[in-house]
N, C-alpha and C positions, 0 to 999 in steps of 0.2 A: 685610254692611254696605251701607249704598245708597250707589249709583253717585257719589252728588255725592263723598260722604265722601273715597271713593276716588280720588277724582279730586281731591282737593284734597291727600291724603296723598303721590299720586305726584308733584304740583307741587312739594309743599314737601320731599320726600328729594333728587328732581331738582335741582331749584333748589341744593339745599346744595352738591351734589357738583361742579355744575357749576360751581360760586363758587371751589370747590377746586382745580378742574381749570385755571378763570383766573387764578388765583395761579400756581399750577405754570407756567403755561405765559408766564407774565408774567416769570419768574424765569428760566427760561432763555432768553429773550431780553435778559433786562440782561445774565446772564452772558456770551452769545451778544457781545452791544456790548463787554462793557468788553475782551474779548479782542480787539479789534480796534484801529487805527492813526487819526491826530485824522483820516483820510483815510476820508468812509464808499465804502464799496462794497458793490453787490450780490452775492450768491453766485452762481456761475457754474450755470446750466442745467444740470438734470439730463435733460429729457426732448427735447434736442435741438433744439428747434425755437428758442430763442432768444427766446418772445416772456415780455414785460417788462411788458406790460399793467396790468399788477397795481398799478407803480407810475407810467406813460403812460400819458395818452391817444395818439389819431392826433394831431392837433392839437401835440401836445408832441413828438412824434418827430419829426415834420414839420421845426419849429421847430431842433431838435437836430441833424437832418441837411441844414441848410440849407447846400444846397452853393453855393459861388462859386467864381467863375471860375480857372484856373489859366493861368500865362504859362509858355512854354517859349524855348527858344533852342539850335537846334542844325546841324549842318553831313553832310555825305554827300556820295556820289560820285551824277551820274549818268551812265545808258547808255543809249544811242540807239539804238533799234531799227525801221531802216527801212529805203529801199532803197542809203542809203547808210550802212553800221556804221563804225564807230570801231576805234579799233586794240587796244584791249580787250575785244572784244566777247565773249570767249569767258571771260572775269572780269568777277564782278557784283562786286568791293569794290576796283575800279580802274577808273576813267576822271574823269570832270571834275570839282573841286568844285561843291558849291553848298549854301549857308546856308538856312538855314529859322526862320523867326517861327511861332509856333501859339497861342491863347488855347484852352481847352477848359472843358468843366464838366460834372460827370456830373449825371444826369438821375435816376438812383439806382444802386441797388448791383453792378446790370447795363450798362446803359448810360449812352452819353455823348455829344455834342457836342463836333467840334471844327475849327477852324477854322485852318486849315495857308496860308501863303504861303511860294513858292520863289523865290530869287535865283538862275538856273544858267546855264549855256550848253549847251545842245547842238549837236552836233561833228562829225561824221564826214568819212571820206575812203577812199576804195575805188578798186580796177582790176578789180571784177567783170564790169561791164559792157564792159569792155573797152575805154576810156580811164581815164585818171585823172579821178577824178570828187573834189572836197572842195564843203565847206560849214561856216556856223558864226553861230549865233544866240545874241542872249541872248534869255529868256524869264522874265517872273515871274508864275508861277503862284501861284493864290486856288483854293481845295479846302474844300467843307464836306463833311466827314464824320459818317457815326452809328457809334459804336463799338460794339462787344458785348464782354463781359468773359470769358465765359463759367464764372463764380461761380456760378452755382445748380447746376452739375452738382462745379466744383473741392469745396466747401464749403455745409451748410446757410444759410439769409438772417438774418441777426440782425439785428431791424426796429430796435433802437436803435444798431448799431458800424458805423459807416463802411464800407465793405470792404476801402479801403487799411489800416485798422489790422491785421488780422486776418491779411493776407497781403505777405510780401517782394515774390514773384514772383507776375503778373498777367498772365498771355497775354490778347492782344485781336485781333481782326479788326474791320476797318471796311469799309464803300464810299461810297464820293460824286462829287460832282461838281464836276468844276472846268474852268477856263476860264485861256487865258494869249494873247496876242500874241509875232506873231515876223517876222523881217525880216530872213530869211537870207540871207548872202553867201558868197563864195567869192572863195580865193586863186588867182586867174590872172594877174595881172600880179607882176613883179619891183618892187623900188624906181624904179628906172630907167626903169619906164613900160614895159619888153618882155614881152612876151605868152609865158606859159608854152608851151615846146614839148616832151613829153617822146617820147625816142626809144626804140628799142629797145633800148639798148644801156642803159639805166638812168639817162642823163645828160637835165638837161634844159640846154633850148637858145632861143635867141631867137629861130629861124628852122625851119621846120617841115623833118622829117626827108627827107633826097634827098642821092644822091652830089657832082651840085653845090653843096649846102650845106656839104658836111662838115667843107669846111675853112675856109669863110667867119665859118661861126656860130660861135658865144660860150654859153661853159658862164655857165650860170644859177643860184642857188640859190634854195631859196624862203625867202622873207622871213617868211611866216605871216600876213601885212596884208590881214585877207577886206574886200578891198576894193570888189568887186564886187556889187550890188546884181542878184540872179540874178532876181527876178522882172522886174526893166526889161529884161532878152536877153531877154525874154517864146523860150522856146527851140524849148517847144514849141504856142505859138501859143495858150497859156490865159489870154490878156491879161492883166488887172490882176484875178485871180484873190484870194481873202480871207485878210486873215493872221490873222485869228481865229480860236481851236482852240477846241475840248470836247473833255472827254475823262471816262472813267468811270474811275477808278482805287480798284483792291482794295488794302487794308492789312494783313500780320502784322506783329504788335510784341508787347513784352514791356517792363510796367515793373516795374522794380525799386526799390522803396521803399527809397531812404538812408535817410530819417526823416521824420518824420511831416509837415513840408512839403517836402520835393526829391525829387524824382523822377525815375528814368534811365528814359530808353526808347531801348529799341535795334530799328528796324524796318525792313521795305524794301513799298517802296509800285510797282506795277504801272500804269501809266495805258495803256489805252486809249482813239487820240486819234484821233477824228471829223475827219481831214485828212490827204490824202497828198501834201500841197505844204510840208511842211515844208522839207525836205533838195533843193525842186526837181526831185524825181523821180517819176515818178506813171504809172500805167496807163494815159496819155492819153497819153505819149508815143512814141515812133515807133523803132525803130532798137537802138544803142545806150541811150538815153535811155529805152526802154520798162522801167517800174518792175512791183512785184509790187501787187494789189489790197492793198486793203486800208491804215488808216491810218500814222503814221508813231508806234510807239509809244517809250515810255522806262521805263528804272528808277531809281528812287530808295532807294539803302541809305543810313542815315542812324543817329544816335545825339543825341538831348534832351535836356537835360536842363531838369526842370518845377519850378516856385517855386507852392506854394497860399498865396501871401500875406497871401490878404485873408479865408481862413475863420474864424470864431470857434474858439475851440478846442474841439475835439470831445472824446471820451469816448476812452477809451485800454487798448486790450484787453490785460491783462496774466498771466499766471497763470491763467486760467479763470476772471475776475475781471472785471466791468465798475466799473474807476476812473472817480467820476463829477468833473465839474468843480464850480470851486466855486458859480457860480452856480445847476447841478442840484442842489445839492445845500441849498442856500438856499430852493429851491424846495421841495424836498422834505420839510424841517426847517419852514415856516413854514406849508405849507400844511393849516388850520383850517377842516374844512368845516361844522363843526356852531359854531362859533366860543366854545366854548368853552374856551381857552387851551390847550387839548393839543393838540399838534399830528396830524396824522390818522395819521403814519409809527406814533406812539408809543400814540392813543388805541383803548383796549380797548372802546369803548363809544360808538362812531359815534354821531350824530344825538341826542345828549342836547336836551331840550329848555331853549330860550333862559330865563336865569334861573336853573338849578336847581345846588346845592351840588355838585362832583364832587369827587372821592377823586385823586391823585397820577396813576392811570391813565386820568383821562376817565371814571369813570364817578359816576353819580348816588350818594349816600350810602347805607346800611343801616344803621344806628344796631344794628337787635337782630338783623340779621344774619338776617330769614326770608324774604330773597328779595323782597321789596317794599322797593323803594326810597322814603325817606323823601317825598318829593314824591306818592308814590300809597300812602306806609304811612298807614291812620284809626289805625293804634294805632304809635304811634314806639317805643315799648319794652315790646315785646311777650317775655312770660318766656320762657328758653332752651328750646327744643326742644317749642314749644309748637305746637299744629295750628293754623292760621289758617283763618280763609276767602278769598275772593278778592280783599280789600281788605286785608290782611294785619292781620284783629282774630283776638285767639285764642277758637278755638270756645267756647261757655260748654255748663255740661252739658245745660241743656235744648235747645240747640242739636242734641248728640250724637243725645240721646233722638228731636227730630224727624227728622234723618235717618235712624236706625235705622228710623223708620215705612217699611216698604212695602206698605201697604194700595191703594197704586195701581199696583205693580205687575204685569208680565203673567207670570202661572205658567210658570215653562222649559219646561215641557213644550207649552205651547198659543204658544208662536212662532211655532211656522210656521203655528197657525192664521190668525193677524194678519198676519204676514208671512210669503206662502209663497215671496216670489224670493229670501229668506235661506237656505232651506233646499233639500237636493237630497234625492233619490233614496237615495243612497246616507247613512245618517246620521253617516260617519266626514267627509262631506263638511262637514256643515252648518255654516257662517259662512264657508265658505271663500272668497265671494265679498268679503267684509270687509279679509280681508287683504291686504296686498301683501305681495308674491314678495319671499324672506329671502334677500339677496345670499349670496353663496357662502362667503363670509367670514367670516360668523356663525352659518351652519349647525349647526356644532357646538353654539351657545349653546342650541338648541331639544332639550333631553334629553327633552322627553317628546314628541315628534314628533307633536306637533299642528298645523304648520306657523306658529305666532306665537311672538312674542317674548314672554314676561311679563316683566313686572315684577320677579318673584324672579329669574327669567333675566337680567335688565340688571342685576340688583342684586350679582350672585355675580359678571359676569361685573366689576365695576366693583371690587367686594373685592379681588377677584386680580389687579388694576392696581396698585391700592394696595399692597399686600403683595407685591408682583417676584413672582407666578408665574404671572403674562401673557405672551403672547408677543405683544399689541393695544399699539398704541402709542399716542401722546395724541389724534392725528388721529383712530385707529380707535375710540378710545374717544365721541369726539361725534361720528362717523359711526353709530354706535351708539343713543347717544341721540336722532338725530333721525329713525333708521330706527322705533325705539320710538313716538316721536310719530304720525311718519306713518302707522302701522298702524291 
């Protein structure tokens, strides 16, 4: 038969099957729906990676994980680490309070921005140096941080779910930078106005230690009133010296998602502070008074708890389920790219042209059912099982009769005369260049191991679909048909 024939026979068996195969597959997705809750969700990733594309764009994720700001309010101890320690120093979750304000916002599912102020005192009092040495400031420290979550190594990225949904517990580390003022003093005088003396004997006293004193002076207790403004005894001669600090402080912390807005976090923050005039003691000084290099640091352990108030509501990972919200889903349900009234979740037949009659699934009408939709059928009711041509009229017989002419034909045998980069060497080779390589999967369908798919090949293999003694399933079956095409 010549080639056109043929080629109009394989359009119109194709065509049928695959009309068949869109019903099927149209059917188990109502059934697929009606199994489901007035709530739509998508089915959970099977290949891991999370991405959703299918039914996103960037632009819409974007939109979806529009993250805002989160407030927090929380309280901790700190500890003063300088040349003069506190009386805790050897416990990081006892010594002074101090509150804490933070507004934060992730940046995405890794990182985040955050911005910390402390209310505290820092404290100490020591006899290392070999008097009694105190001090005691307030300070309020400002801290911008960048966090890391470290979520791409916890768990895979799921470019639509938040990643507080996904997970309770969240370890983070951060570093940054911040900056405080301070203006520390020191308890040396009593109420009384008498000047701290302390002796050996463990008593202090109003008059400095000597046998003539002993019996003169007067026991003193300390009051705790840092009254004493220790940069004006300028002590050790570093004049009006800067009460402005920097400092670099490292964060671990851990939040714990109550629910899908409150957040615990329980962390301890390390500063490293560019000043060794904190506590009044410093490597510049002389004697007793000479301090260790280096600045006057502190710790901060602390517990948050965080409010995301003001985010839209997001997507809600549940069961290996992405629950979408209701206006995702509004979106998803209306959006009509070819605008003809199907919406595109539900339409089988994209890009219909403006105007044209469609069927319940989006697609253009077939009145006799040969594959040519009415809009491009010349003949609307065309007899059942009839051969058409490529305008979907059925052949007439002198039609048949001209095709069977192959007076223009090239004799098989003289191909390669006409065309010799069709042919090889070897003659089991010849057309091999024509083909494309038969995925591994359909291997089997080539029984007479000529390296191509026929026709009668797709066509047995398409019977045993139909009749359950395929082990191809509906995808493989028009993986099939378009491997057929493209050959």
């Amino acid at each position: 038969m010549h080639s056109k024939v043929f080629s109009i026979f394989i359009g119109y068996r194709f065509s049928m099957r695959r009309y068949l195969l869109s019903i099927l597959l149209f059917g188990l997705s109502l059934l697929s729906y009606s199994q489901t809750d007035s709530t739509f969700a998508i089915p959970p990733d099977t290949t891991g990676g999370g991405d959703f594309s299918y039914f996103y764009t960037e632009e819409e994720r974007a939109k979806y994980l529009n993250y805002k700001p989160i407030i927090g309010i929380g309280t901790g101890v700190v500890k003063f680490h300088g040349d003069i320690t506190d009386s805790y120093n050897s416990n990081p979750y006892m010594g002074n309070n101090g509150i804490n304000l933070s507004i934060s916002r992730d940046l995405n599912n890794y990182f985040s921005v955050h911005f910390n102020a402390i209310y505290a005192n820092l404290m100490g009092q020591t006899q290392s140096l070999g008097e009694p040495l105190n001090f005691k400031t307030d300070i309020l420290n400002g801290t911008l941080f960048l966090s890391y979550n470290f979520y791409h190594i916890l768990r895979k990225p799921d470019l639509l779910i938040s990643y507080r949904r996904q997970r309770k517990l969240i370890p983070n580390i951060a570093l940054g930078l911040s900056a405080f003022n301070f203006a520390s003093k020191g308890d040396l005088y009593a109420a009384n106005g008498s000047k701290y003396h302390y002796w050996s004997d463990g008593t202090i006293r109003n008059q400095s230690e000597s046998p003539q004193n002993e019996l003169s002076s007067v026991l003193l207790q300390r009051d705790y009133n840092y009254e004493t403004d220790l940069r004006e005894l300028n002590l050790d001669s570093l004049g009006k010296y800067t009460k402005a600090a920097f400092a670099v402080p490292i964060d671990f912390s851990v939040d714990y998602n109550l629910h899908e807005r409150v957040i615990l976090k329980f962390g301890t923050t390390y500063y490293w502070v560019f000043n060794d005039n904190v506590d009044n003691i410093s490597s510049a000084g002389e004697g007793t008074r000479k301090g260790k290099t280096g600045g006057d640091n502190y710790l901060y352990t602390y517990v948050t708890i965080k409010f995301d108030l003001f985010s839209d509501e997001k997507e809600v990972f549940e069961d290996g389920t992405v629950m979408l919200t209701e206006d995702m889903i509004n979106a998803l349900m209306t959006e009509d790219e070819d605008n003809d009234g199907v919406s595109d979740v539900w339409d089988q037949c994209l890009g219909t042209p403006t105007g044209v009659t469609i069927d319940p699934n989006g697609c253009p009408l077939d009145d006799d059912i040969d594959g040519f939709a009415n809009f491009q059928d010349k003949e609307l009711l065309t007899e059942k099982d009839s051969i058409t041509n490529l305008e979907g009229v059925k052949l007439t017989e002198a039609e048949w009769i001209s095709y069977s002419d192959t007076t223009d034909a090239i004799p098989f045998e003289l191909i390669c005369d006409y065309y010799p980069s069709m042919c090889y060497d070897n003659p089991r080779d010849r057309y091999r260049n024509l083909f494309v390589e038969i995925p591994e999967k359909f291997a089997k369908l080539d029984t007479d191991a000529d390296g191509y798919i026929s026709i009668e090949e797709v066509s047995r293999a398409i019977d045993e679909f139909f009749n359950m003694t395929s082990s191809y399933t509906i995808d493989d079956v028009y993986a099939l048909t378009e491997f057929f095409f493209s050959q």
